[in-house]
N, C-alpha and C positions, 0 to 999 in steps of 0.2 A: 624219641630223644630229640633235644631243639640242635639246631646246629652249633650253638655254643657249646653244649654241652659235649656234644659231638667231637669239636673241633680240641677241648680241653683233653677228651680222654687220649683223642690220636698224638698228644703230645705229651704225654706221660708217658717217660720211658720204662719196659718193664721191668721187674725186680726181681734178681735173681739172689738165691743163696747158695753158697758156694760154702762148703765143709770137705776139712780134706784133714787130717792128725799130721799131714808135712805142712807144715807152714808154706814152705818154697811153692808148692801144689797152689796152695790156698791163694799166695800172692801173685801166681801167676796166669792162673785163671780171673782172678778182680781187674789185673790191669788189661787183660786179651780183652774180658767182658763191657768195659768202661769203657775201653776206645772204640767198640764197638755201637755204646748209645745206651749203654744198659747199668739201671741202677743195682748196685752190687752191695749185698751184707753178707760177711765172711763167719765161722765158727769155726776152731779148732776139734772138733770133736761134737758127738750125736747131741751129750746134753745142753751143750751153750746152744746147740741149734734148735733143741727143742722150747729151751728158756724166748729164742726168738723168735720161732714160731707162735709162743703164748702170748710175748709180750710185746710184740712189735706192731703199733698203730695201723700202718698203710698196711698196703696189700702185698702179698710176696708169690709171685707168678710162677716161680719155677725152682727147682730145687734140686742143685747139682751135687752127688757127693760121691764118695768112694765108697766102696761096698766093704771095704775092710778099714774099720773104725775101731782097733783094739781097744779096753778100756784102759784108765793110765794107773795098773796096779791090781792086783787078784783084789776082786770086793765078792760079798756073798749078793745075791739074788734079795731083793725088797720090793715087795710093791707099794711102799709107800714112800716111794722116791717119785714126782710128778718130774722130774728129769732127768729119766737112766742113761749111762752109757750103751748104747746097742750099735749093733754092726748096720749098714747104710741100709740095707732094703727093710728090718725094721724100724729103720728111723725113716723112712719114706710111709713105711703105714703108719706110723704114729704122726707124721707131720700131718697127713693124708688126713684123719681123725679131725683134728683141729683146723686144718683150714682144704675144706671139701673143691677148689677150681685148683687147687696145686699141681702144677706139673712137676715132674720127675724124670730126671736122668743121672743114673750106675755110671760111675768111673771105677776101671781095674784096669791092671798091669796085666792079668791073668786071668781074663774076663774067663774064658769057659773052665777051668779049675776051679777058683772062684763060686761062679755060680752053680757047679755041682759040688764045690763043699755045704752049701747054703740051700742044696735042695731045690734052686730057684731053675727056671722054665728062659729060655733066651727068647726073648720078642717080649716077656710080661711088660719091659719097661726099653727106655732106650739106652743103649750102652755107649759108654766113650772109650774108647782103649788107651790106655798109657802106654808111651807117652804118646802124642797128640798133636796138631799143628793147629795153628791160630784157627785158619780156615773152616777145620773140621768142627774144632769147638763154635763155632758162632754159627755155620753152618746149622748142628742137628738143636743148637739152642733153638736157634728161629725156627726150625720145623716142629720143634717139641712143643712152642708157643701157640701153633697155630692148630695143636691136636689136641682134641677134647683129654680132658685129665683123666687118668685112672682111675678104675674102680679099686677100693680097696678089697670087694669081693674077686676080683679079676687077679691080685697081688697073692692073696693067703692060698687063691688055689694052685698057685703054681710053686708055693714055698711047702706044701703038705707032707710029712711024713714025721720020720723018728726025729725030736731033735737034737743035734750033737754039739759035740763040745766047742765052746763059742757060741754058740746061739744062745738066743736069747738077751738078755738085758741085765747091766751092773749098776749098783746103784754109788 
């Protein structure tokens, strides 16, 4: 790499997305995240975040969201929806899918309930606990940056068994 080249990337700040179904979450993670130096794209919810992981030009470094993403209303189960509603750690494999350097970080109120309604393994990814202080949040962002992305084979082994009600994806 020439030092130009060099010099352009060290200055491009990274690009976090942040998905949270509170908005208040949503907004208050963008402005922690942005004073902080970090380019921020927000979603309401899995599918606008999957809309922008499809359709979003530049690159999107890291991908913060809560692990409980209700969908907004009983829908049945489709697979021909390329944008379902799913709860955050399958919306981390599905981001995962599409854009393979992704990092990932779990936000919950009730992290270890949570992740054993979900089947899911503590350490498969990084967790944030709500609520949260400025600190911590820019804190495990920057350390999550600097750690090689997930495998998505690394993700599915820690989510394996029966699955239960809420899992899975709405369309």
């Amino acid at each position: 790499m020439s030092e130009q080249q060099d010099n352009v990337s060290r200055s491009v700040s990274p690009t976090i997305l942040v998905v949270d179904d509170e908005p208040s979450i949503t907004k208050l993670c963008k402005a922690m995240l942005q004073q902080a130096g970090f380019s921020v794209l927000d979603a309401d919810g899995s599918s606008e975040a999957l809309k922008i992981c499809t359709q979003h030009e530049g690159p999107i470094d890291l991908l913060l969201t809560d692990l409980i993403l209700p969908p907004p209303g009983f829908q049945l189960a489709s697979s021909s929806n390329q944008f379902p509603h799913v709860h955050g750690h399958e919306l981390a494999l599905r981001a995962l899918r599409l854009r393979k350097d992704l990092r990932v970080i779990l936000m919950s109120g009730n992290i270890d309930q949570d992740l054993a309604g979900y089947g899911i393994r503590r350490g498969d990814l990084p967790f944030l606990p709500k609520p949260f202080e400025h600190q911590a949040l820019v804190a495990l962002v920057r350390q999550t940056l600097h750690a090689p992305p997930p495998s998505i084979e690394s993700l599915t082994a820690g989510a394996l068994g029966t699955p239960k009600v809420g899992d899975g994806w709405f369309d």
